[in-house]
C-alpha positions in Angstrom: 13.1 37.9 -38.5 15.4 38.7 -35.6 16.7 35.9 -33.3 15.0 37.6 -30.4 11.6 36.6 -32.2 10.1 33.3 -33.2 6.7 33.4 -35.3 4.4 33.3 -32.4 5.9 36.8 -31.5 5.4 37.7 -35.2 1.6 36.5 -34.8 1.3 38.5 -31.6 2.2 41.8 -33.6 0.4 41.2 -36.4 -2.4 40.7 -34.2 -2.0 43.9 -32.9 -0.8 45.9 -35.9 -4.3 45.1 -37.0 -6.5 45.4 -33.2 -4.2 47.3 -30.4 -7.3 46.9 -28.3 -7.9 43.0 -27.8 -7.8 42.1 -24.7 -5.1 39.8 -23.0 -7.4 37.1 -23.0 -8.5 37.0 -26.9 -5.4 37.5 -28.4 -3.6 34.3 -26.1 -6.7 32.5 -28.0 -5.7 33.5 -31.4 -2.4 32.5 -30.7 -2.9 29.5 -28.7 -0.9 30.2 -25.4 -2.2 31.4 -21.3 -2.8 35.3 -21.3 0.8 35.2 -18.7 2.4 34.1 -21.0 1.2 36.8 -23.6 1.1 39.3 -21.6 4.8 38.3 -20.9 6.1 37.8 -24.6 4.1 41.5 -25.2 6.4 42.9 -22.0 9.3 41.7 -23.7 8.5 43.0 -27.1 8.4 46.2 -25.6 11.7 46.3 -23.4 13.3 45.2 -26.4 11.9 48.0 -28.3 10.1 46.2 -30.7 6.8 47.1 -29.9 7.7 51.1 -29.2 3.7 52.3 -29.1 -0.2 51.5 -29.3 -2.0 53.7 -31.8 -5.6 54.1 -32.9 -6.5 55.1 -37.1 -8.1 57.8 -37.7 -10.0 58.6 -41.2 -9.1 62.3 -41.4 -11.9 62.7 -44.2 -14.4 62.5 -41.8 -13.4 64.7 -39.3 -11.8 67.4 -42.1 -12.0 66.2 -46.0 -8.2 67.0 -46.8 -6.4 66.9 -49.9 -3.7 64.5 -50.6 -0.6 65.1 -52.8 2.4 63.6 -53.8 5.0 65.7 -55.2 8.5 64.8 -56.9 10.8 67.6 -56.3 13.7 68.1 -58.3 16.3 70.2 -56.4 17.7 73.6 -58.0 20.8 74.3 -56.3 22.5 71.9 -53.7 20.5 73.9 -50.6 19.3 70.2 -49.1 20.0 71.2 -45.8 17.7 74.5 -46.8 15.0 72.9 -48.6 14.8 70.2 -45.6 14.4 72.9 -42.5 11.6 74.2 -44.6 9.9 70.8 -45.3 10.4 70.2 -41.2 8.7 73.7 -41.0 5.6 72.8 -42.3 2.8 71.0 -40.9 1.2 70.2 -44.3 3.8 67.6 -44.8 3.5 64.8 -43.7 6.3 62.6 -45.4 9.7 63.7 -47.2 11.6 60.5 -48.6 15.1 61.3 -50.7 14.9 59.2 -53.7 17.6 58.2 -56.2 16.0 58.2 -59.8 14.8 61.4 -61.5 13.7 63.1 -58.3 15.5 64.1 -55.3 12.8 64.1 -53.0 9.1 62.7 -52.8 6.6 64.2 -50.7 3.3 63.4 -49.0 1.2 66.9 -48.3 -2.2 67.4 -46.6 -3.7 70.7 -47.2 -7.5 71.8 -46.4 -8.0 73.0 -49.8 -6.5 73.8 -53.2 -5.4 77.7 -52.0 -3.1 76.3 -49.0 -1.4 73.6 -51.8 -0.9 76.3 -54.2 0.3 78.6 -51.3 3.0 75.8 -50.4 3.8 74.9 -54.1 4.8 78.8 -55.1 7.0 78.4 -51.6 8.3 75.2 -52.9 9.7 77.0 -56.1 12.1 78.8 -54.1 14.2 75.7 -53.6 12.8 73.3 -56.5 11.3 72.2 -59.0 8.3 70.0 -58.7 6.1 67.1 -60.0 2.6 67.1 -58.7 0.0 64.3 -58.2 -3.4 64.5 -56.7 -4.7 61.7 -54.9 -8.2 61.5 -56.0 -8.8 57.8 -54.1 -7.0 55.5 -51.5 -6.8 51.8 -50.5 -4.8 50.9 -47.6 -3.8 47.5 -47.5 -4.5 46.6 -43.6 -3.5 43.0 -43.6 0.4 42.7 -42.8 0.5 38.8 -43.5 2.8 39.5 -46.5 5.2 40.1 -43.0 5.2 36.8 -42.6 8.4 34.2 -42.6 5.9 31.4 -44.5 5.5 33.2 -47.2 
């Protein structure tokens, strides 16, 4: 925990992490303070740059059912800087981590259907090879409190 935080500014975010939309009003009620002085601990997270945006979720498999992948790639030839334009290039990925271990990269792709991944996989052979894993179900763990300094 930064100095320029106790835990009632770590409750605060929490609290939001989990409901962006509660009013002033609630949220000093789960946290036991005036709204002010909320609202005033909220305007400083933000100057400092803690709290950088408010967001909403979204369950992309309602609006388009999407497949999910992960895929280990294992580099060919030293053409990172390559291989990373092209990951930057396309809008079916949505994450690119470099790993140490077995891999040199692990990416999260989102494709409409099993002719775009395939598409994207043959392009993918031109700087690497890969490790593919389907995502056939998800849990998202929602609840932050592991964040927590009592722990």
């Amino acid at each position: 925990m930064t100095p320029l935080m106790d835990i009632v500014d770590r409750a605060i975010i929490q609290i939001l992490q989990q409901n962006s939309r509660l009013s002033m009003r609630k949220l000093a009620v789960l946290v036991h303070m005036s709204p002010p002085a909320v609202a005033e601990r909220i305007r400083r997270l933000e100057d400092l740059g803690i709290i950088i945006g408010y967001t909403i979720r979204v369950d992309e498999q309602k609006l388009q059912p999407m497949t999910l992948a992960y895929i280990d790639i294992m580099m060919n030839s030293n053409d990172h800087r390559g291989f990373l334009r092209f990951v930057n290039e396309r809008k079916e990925v949505r994450e690119c981590h470099r790993l140490a271990g077995r891999a040199c990269y692990l990416l999260k792709v989102e494709v409409a259907n099993q002719n775009i991944l395939n598409s994207f996989l043959e392009k993918v052979l031109l700087y690497a090879n890969y490790r593919l894993s389907l995502v056939i179900a998800s849990t998202v763990k929602d609840d932050l409190s592991y964040l927590s300094p009592d722990c």
